[in-house]
SETORTOR-108893 format. One record per residue: residue in one letter; z, x, y of N, C-alpha, C in turn. Coordinates in steps of 0.2 Angstrom, whole numbers, plus 5000, padded with zeros to 4 digits. Last residue first. Layout:
N
aZXYZXYZXY ...
***
This chain:
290
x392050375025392350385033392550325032 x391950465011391750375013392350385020 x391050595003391650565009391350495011 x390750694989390550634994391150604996 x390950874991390950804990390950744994 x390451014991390350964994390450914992 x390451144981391051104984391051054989 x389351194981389651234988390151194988 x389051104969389151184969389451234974 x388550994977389251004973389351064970 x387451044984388151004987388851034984 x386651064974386651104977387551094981 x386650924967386950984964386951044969 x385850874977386650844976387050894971 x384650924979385050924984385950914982 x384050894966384150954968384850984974 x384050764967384550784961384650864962 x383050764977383950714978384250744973 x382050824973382450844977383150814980 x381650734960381750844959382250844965 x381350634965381950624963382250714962 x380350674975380850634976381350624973 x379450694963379550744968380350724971 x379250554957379350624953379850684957 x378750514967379350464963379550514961 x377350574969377850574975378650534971 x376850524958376850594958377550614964 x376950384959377150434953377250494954 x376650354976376250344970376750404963 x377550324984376850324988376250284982 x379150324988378750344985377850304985 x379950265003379650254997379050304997 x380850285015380350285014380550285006 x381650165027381750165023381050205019 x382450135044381750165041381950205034 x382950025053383150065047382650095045 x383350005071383049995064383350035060 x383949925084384049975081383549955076 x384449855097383849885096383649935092 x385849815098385749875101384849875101 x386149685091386049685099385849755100 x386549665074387049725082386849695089 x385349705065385849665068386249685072 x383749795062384549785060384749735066 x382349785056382649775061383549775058 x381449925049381649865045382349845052 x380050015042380650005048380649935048 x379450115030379550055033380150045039 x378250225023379050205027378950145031 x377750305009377650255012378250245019 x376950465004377650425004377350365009 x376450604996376250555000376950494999 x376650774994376750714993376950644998 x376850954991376450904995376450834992 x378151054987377451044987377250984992 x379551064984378951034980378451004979 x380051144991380351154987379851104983 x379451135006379451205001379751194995 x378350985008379051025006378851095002 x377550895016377450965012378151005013 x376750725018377150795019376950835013 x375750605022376050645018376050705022 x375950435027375850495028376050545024 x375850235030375950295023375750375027 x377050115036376550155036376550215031 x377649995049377650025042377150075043 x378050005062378549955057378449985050 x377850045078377850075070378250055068 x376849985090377449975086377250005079 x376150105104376150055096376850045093 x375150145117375650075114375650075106 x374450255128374350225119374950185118 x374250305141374450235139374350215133 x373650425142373250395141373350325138 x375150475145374450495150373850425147 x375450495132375650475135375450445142 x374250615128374450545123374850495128 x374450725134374150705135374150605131 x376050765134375750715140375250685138 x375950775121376450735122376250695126 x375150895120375050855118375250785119 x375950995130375450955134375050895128 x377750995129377250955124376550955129 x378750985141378751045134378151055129 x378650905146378650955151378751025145 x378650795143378150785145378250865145 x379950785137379450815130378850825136 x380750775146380850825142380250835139 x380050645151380250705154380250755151 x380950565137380050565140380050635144 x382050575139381750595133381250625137 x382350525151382450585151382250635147 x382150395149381850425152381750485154 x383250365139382850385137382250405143 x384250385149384150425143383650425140 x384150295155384150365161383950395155 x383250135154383650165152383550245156 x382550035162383250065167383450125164 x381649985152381450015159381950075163 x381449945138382049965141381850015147 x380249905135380949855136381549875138 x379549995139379449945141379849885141 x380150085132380050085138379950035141 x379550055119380250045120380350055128 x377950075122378350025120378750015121 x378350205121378050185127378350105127 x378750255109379150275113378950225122 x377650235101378250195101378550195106 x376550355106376550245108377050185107 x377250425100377150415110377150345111 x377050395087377650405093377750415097 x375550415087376050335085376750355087 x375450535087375350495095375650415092 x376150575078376450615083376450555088 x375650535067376350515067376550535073 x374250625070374150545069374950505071 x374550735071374350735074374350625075 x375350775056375550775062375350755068 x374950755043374850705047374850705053 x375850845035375250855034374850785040 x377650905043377050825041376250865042 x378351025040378050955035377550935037 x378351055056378251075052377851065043 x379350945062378850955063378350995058 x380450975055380350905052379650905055 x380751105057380651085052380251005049 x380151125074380651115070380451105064 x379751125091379551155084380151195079 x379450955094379651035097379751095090 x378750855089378550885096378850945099 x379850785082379050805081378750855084 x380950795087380950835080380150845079 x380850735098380850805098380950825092 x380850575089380350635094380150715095 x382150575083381450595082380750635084 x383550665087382850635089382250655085 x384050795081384650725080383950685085 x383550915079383250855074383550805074 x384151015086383350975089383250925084 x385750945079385351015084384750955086 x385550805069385850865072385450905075 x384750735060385150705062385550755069 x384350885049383950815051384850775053 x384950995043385150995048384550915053 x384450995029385250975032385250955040 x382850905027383350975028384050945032 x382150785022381950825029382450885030 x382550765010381750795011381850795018 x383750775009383550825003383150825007 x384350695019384450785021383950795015 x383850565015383450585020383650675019 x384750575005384250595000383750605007 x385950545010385950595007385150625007 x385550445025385950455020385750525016 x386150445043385450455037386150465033 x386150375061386450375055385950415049 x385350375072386050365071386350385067 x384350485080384550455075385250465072 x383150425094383950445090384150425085 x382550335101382150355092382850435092 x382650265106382550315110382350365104 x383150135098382450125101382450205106 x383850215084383850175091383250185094 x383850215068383450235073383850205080 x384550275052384450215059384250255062 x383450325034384050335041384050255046 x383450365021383250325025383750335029 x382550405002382750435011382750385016 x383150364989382750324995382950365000 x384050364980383450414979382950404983 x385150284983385150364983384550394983 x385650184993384850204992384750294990 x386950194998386750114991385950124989 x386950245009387350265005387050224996 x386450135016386150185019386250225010 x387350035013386950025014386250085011 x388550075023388350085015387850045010 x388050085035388150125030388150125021 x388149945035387349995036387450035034 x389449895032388749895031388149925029 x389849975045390050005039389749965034 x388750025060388949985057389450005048 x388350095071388150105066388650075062 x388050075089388350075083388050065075 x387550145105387350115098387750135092 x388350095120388150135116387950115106 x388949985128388349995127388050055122 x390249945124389649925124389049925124 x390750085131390950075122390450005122 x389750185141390250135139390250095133 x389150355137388950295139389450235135 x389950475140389950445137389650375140 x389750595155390350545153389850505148 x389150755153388950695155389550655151 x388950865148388850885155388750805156 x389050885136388450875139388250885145 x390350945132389650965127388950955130 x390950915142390950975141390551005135 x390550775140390650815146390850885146 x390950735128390550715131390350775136 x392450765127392050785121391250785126 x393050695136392950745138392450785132 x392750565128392450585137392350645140 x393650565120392750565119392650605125 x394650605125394550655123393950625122 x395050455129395050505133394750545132 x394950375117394450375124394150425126 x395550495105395550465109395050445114 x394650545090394750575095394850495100 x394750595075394750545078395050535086 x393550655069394150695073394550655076 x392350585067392950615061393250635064 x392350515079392650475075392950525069 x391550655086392350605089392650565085 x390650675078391250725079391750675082 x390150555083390250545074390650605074 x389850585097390150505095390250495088 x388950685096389650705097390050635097 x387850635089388250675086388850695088 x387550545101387550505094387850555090 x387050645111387750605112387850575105 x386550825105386650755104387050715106 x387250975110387250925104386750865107 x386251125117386651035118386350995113 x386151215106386151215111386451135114 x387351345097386751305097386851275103 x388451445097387851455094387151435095 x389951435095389351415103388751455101 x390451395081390451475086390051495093 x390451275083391151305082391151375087 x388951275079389251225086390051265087 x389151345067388651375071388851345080 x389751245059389951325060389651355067 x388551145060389451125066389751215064 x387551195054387351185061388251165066 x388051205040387951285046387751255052 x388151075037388851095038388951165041 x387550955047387550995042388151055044 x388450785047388150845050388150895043 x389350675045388750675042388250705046 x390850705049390350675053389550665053 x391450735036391350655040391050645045 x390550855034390350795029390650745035 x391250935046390350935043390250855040 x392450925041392350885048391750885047 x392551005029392750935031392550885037 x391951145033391551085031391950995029 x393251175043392551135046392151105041 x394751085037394051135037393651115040 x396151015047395351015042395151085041 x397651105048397051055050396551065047 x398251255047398551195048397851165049 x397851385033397751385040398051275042 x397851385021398051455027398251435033 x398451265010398151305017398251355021 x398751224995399051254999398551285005 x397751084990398151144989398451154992 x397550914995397350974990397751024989 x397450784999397850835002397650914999 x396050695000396750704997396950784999 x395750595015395650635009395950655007 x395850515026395650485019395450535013 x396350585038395550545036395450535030 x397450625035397350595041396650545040 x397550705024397750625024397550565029 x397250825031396550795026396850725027 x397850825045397950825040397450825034 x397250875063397250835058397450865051 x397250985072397950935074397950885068 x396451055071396851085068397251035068 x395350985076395250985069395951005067 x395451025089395650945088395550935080 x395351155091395851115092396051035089 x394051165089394451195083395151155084 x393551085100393351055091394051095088 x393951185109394051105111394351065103 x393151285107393951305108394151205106 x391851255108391851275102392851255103 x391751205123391751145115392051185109 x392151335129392451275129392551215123 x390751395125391451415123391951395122 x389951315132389851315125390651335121 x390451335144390251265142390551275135 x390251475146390951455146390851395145 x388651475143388951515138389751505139 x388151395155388151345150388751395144 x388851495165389151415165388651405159 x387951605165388551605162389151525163 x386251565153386751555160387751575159 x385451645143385951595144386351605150 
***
């Protein structure tokens, strides 16, 4: 690590602790609770509102990881309730880049959320067409892991093609992999100008020779639906369906909602929503409505 990204990192970490210390719980809709050591949120407070895992923001606190996400530091800035100003600087001292204009950046709706929230046993998330992921509900962390939405897993893409958990599972890799080249080209094609996702692209080309070769050979597809099966350590092997489903906004966004496959996957699917929500509530995690 370079000594300007290690004072970057050091900065964000200094930055967060500060702007969490300056909030009450009351501040965001939680109840005040006991006596505190310490003045402003906890970090697993800040973890849950900003629907991150809650050892990937300890781990961001301590400059442990490597550049967030913009769509993570845009749900850190709303639970921290962070002025303009301090987005920007959020931005640019996490990224090395000013925030894309309050118009153009993708929102997640309170709807969609709860929405999102209104599918317990259904892992589903939002996409942006950079295949960023906006938003996820409970039962997405039970089957792709807490840290889905954040770190290398806040993109789909590089959560396929870089070697990660989400990459890991899929018993289909090689098929879901080139169907998201081919999304990704697609979205290219309507979004020409975009720098960021062009920068995807780039990124993977120069990481992935699978990635180029796919890419290279112009495959196009739209993924709206489809069946694949994974492999969880926690219960085995199981076929699921997924659909993507257009949302409203103007952004270019979906909702990808996966279903059980067959009884066997229904089964599974519920062991780990019920497994993941007790696990929660045992570390004292409760549900936050931002």
């Amino acid at each position: 690590m370079t000594g300007r990204r290690a004072g970057g990192q050091a900065e964000l970490a200094q930055f967060l602790r500060a702007m969490r210390s300056r909030l009450a719980p009351e501040d965001v809709g939680l109840p005040a609770g006991g006596r505190r050591r310490t003045p402003g949120l906890r970090r697993q407070e800040v973890a849950q509102l900003a629907a991150v895992s809650i050892d990937w923001y300890i781990r961001l606190e301590q400059g442990r990881v490597g550049t967030p996400g913009a769509a993570v530091l845009d749900a850190l800035a709303r639970a921290l309730r962070l002025s303009p100003a301090e987005l920007r600087h959020l931005h640019l001292i996490g990224r090395g880049e000013v925030p894309l204009p309050a118009h153009d950046r993708p929102l997640v709706g309170g709807s969609l959320r709860a929405l999102l929230d209104g599918m317990p046993l259904l892992p589903a998330y939002v996409l942006d067409f950079r295949l960023d992921v906006l938003a996820h509900n409970a039962a997405a962390a039970a089957l792709f892991g807490d840290d889905f939405g954040t770190a290398g897993a806040d993109n789909l893409a590089r959560a396929l093609f870089l070697p990660t958990p989400v990459r890991a599972m899929q018993l289909d890799w090689a098929r879901v992999a080139r169907e998201t080249v081919g999304n990704l080209r697609a979205n290219l094609a309507r979004h020409p100008d975009d720098r960021r996702l062009r920068e995807l692209i780039a990124e993977l080309r120069s990481a992935s020779a699978d990635f180029t070769t796919w890419w290279d050979d112009h495959t196009v597809r739209e993924r709206d639906h489809g069946t694949k099966r994974v492999r969880h350590p926690a219960v085995g092997e199981l076929t699921v369906n997924y659909d993507a489903l257009a949302t409203p906004g103007g952004f270019d966004q979906c909702l990808i909602a996966v279903t059980p496959a067959d009884p066997a996957a229904e089964r599974a699917l519920r062991t780990l929503v019920s497994g993941h929500a007790a696990a929660r509530a045992s570390a004292g995690v409760r549900p936050i409505v931002a």
